[in-house]
Structures are given as structure tokens and as C-alpha cells.
N, C-alpha and C positions, 0 to 999 in steps of 0.2 A: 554397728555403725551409728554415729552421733549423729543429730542433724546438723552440726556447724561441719562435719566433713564431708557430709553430701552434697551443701553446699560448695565447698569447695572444688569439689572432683570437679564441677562444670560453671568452674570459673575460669579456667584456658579459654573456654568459648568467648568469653566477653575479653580476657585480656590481650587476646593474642587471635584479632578476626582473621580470617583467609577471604571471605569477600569484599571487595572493595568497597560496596558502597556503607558494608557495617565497617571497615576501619576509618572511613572518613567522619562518620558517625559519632564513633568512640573518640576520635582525636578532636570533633569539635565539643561533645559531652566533656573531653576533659579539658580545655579550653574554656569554654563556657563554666560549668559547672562546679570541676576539680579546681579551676583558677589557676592551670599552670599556664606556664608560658609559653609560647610559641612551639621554642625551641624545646621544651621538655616534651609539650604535648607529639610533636615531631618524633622526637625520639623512641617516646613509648612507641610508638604507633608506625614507624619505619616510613617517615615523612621527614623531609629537609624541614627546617625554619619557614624559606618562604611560600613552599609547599602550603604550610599549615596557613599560612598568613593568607594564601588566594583561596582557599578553602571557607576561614572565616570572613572574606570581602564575599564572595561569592554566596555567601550563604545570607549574607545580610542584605544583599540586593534580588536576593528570590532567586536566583538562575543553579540551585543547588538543589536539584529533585534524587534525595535519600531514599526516597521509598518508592517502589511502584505502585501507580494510583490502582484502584481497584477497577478490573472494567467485566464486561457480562463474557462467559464464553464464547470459543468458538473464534476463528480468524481475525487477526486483529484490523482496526478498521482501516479502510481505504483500500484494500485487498478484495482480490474475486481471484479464489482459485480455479473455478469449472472456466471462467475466462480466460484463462492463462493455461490451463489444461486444452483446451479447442483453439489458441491463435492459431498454431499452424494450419489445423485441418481448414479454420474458417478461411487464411489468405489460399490455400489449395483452391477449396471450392469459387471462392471470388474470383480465382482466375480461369475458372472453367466457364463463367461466364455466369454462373448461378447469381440468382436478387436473393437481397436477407432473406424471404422469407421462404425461398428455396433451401436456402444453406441451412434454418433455423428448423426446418421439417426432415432435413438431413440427417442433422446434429443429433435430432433426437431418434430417428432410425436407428444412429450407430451406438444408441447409449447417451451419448453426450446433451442431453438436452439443454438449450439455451435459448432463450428467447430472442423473437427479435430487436429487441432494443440493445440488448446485450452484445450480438453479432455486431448491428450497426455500428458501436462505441469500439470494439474492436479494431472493424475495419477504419474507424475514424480517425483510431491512435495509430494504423499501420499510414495513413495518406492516400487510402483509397478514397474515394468517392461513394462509399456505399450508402450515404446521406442522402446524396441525391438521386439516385431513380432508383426504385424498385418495385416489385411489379406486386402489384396488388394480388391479395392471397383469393383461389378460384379453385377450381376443379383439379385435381393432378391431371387429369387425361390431358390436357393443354396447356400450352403456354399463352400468359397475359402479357401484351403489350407492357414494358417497361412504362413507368407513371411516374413524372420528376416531381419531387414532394419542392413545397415552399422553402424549406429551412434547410435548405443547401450551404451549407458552414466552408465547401472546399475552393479553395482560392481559384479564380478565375474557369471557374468548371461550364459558367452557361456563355456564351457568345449571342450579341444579336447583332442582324444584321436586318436592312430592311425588307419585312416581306419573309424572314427565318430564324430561326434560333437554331443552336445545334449547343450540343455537348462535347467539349474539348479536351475532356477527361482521358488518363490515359490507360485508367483500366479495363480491359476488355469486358465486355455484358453490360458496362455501367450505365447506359444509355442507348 
């Protein structure tokens, strides 16, 4: 074997991509580069004319990401999968009347360990109330008074009236 044929054995790859973002690639390489035209570059490449043509607009105004950026391992961001593993158990225990840091001492009984701040954003994105009162972490042999924290995010949860406050919230334990 020659090396101008081993070359060529794994030249299918570059002429004839099966992923998309290497044929969009090669059709704008031969565009740019090769100097064909629209329509040729289209053709080689199994793109229409204007196909090719929003591909190069596209590409000269930045909004044409060819390549995936490089990022560190491990889930990608904006995700929490131990959260998304525990929503349900954490709205179960929420309606059993349990405070975060009930459910959060629970969680991790069952395996599932999560912190309290994690349970609260949970409960936060379900509409609970779990922002507002929970009960300060104490002794397991008893229960603590329910404690409304300052930074109560849920809409209309505190009522006053003169001489009272209450909690208007309508998940059971929350107050």
C-alpha cells in the first residue's frame, strides 16, 4: 500500500460526512475555501442553494456553533440530577407535614442525601411554601416549633391583621 492510497481510503470521511454539523462544515469549507458556489457547494454536500446561502449568513453573523465548546465533566450545567431523583419523595414528605430539615435528615436515612437548601429550591419550583417556615434543626426526640424565615419568596403566604399574623399558605405543616 502507497501512502497516496491510504490516504485516500479515508477520504469518504471528509467527502461524504453523515454528521451534520461536519456536513455543514465541509459545505461552508467548500464555499469559503474551494470558491464554489452556492449551488455547487449545496450539491456536493446534499444542501439546496438557499440551504447553503443561510448557512453562510448564519455563519457570518456568529449564531452557527460547528463545534461543541469544550466544557469539564460530569452533568451538564444547570442540572441536578439527586434533585430530580428525590422531587417526588421530597413533595410526599412535604405533605406529610415534614420542615426541610425534616425531609433533608430523611432523605439521607433513605440513601438519598440532600441538603437543605436543595429540598427548599425543590419545594420552591413545585409552589410549595417550603421558604417560609421551617423548623429549626434540634434534637430528633421532639419537634420544634415551625420558625418563618425572613426571605419568604411565596406570593401572599403571610397575612396581617392587627394584633396577628398567620400563614395563608396552603400546604399542610408549612406554618
Amino acid at each position: 500500500m502507497t501512502v497516496g492510497s491510504a490516504q485516500r481510503e479515508g477520504a469518504g470521511w471528509f467527502t461524504a460526512p453523515q454528521q451534520v454539523n461536519q456536513r455543514r462544515y465541509e459545505a461552508l469549507r467548500a464555499y469559503f475555501v474551494d470558491g464554489l458556489s452556492y449551488a455547487e457547494a449545496g450539491t456536493r454536500f446534499g444542501y439546496t442553494r438557499w440551504a447553503v446561502v443561510n448557512l453562510v449568513r448564519d455563519y457570518r453573523a456568529g449564531e452557527l456553533d460547528l463545534f461543541a465548546a469544550p466544557r469539564r465533566p460530569g452533568p451538564p450545567p444547570g442540572t441536578a440530577p439527586a434533585k430530580d431523583r428525590a422531587r417526588g419523595r421530597i413533595i410526599a414528605l412535604r405533605r406529610e407535614g415534614l420542615s426541610v430539615y425534616e425531609i433533608s435528615t430523611r432523605l439521607a436515612a433513605e440513601g438519598m442525601p440532600l441538603n437543605r437548601t436543595s429540598v427548599g429550591e425543590v419545594l420552591a419550583q413545585e409552589g410549595s411554601v417550603g421558604c417560609c417556615a421551617t423548623r429549626s434543626p434540634g434534637p430528633a426526640s421532639g419537634r420544634r416549633p415551625l420558625v418563618a424565615t425572613r426571605n419568604c419568596r411565596a406570593p401572599r403566604c403571610w397575612t396581617s391583621r392587627p394584633g396577628r399574623t398567620e400563614c395563608t399558605a396552603l400546604w399542610p405543616g408549612c406554618c
